[in-house]
C-alpha positions, 0 to 999 in steps of 0.5 A, spaced: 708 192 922 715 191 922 718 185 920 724 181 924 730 180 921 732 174 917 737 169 920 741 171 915 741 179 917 741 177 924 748 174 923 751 178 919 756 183 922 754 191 921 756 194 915 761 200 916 762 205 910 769 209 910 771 215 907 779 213 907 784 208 905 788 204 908 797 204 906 801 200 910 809 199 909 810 192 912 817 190 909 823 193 905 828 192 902 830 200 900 835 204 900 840 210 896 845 206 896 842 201 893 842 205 888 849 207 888 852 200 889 847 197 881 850 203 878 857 203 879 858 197 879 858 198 871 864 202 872 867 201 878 867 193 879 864 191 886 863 195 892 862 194 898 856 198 901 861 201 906 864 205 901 860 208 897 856 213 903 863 216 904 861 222 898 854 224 900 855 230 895 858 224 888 852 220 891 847 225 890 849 228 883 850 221 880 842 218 882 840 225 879 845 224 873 841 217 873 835 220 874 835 226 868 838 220 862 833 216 864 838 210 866 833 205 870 835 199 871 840 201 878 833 204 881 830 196 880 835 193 885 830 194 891 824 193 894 818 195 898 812 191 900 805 194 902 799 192 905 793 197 901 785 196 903 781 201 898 776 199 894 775 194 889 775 199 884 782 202 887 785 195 886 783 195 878 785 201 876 791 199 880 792 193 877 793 196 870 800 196 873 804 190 871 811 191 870 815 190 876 809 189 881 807 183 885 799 182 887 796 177 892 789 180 894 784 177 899 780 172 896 771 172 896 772 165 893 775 162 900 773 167 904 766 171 906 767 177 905 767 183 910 761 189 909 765 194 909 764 200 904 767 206 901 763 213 901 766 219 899 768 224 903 766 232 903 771 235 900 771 229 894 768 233 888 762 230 884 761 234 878 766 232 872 765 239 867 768 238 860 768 233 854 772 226 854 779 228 855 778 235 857 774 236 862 776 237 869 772 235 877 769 240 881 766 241 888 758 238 888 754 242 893 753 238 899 745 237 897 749 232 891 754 229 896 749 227 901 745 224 895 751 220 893 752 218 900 745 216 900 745 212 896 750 208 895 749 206 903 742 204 901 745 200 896 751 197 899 746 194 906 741 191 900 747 187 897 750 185 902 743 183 904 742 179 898 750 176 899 748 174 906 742 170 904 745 167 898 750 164 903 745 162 907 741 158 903 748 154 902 751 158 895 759 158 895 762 164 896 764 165 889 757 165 886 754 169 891 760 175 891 757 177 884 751 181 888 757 186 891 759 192 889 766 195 887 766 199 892 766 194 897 773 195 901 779 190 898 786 188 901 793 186 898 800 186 899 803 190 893 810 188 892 815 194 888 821 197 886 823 204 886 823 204 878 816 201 879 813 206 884 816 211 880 811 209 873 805 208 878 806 216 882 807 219 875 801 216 873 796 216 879 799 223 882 798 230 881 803 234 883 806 241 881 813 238 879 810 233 874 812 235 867 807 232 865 801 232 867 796 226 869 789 225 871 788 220 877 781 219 879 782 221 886 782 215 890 787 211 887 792 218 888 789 218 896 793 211 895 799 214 891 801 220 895 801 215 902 806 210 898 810 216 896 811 218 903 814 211 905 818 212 900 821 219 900 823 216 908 826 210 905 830 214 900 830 221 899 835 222 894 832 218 889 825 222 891 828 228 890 831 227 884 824 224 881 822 232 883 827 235 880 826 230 874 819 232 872 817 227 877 818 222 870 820 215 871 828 213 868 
């Protein structure tokens, strides 16, 4: 006979699974001219911003003369805010990014926490082949994707089950969030510069520009190529000259 529900599972909202991530610029500051302004004043005093767009062509040479000597500072005097939702597991390998960053990520002590969770899609390789640091990911066959799937769906219902009846059993947020998993879907606002993005793509992207090359775990570039797409809207000329450049931050 199947049993009822608990009042704990017939408060709960659904649990929803995701296979996305969410990145959302909500505010900026950001633009090559700002770049250009931090840059000349070392030279050519105070400018105003009037005059500094008036050689397209100076501008471009002097952000990727800026760019290939690796002067960095000019590239800090701007700033752009996004709101991020990904995975827990996202956010601690984002935040292995310290310098010119700014985190305030939503709280599991002040707030019950949603069950949303992520999945991962079809098209995400499973299998790592090769030996630590020389392996590489390939495709899984969909027998191992559905597994996969399988699995953390069913372990995601059961601990958010026992997070709910801990909540209802009057246990504070703080301790009964212990039970969730990291891929429990989080949200924060990240605040940066050009010179800090910069660091974080040419880490966490793989791009066939990149003179060096990089690793990222998949999700965190889903991240990362979102980002950069803001950016280049922003300020074109810093991004290509970042491309021309080895995609390398000054």
């Amino acid at each position: 006979m199947p049993t009822e529900p608990s009042a704990a599972e017939s408060a709960a909202p659904p649990v929803r699974f995701r296979e996305d991530v969410t990145v959302e610029l909500v505010k900026h500051s950001a633009s090559d001219t700002d770049v250009l302004w931090a840059a000349r004043v070392s030279t050519a005093g105070e400018q105003s911003l009037d005059e500094l767009g008036k050689a397209p062509e100076r501008s471009k040479g002097l952000i990727n003369y800026l760019m290939r000597d690796r002067h960095g500072s000019p590239f800090e005097h701007n700033s752009m805010t996004f709101f991020v939702s990904a995975p827990i597991f996202v956010f601690r390998e984002f935040q292995r990014h310290r310098v010119g960053w700014s985190y305030n990520e939503e709280s599991g002590r002040y707030r019950e926490l949603q069950p949303v969770f992520y999945v991962p899609a079809p098209d995400r390789k499973l299998v790592q082949e090769g030996r630590p640091g020389k392996y590489e990911f390939v495709d899984g066959t969909p027998d191992q994707h559905k597994a996969a799937v399988a699995a953390m769906e069913e372990s995601y219902v059961r601990s958010y089950q026992a997070y709910q009846e801990m909540l209802a059993a009057g246990i504070a947020r703080e301790v009964a969030r212990a039970t969730l998993p990291v891929g429990l879907f989080s949200s924060m606002y990240a605040t940066c510069n050009a010179r800090s993005l910069m660091h974080f793509l040419g880490l966490r992207t793989t791009h066939e520009l990149a003179s060096v090359p990089t690793f990222p775990q998949r999700e965190i570039e889903m991240v990362a190529e979102q980002m950069e797409a803001a950016w280049a809207e922003l300020m074109p000329l810093t991004h290509a000259a970042f491309n021309a450049n080895g995609r390398v931050a000054p």
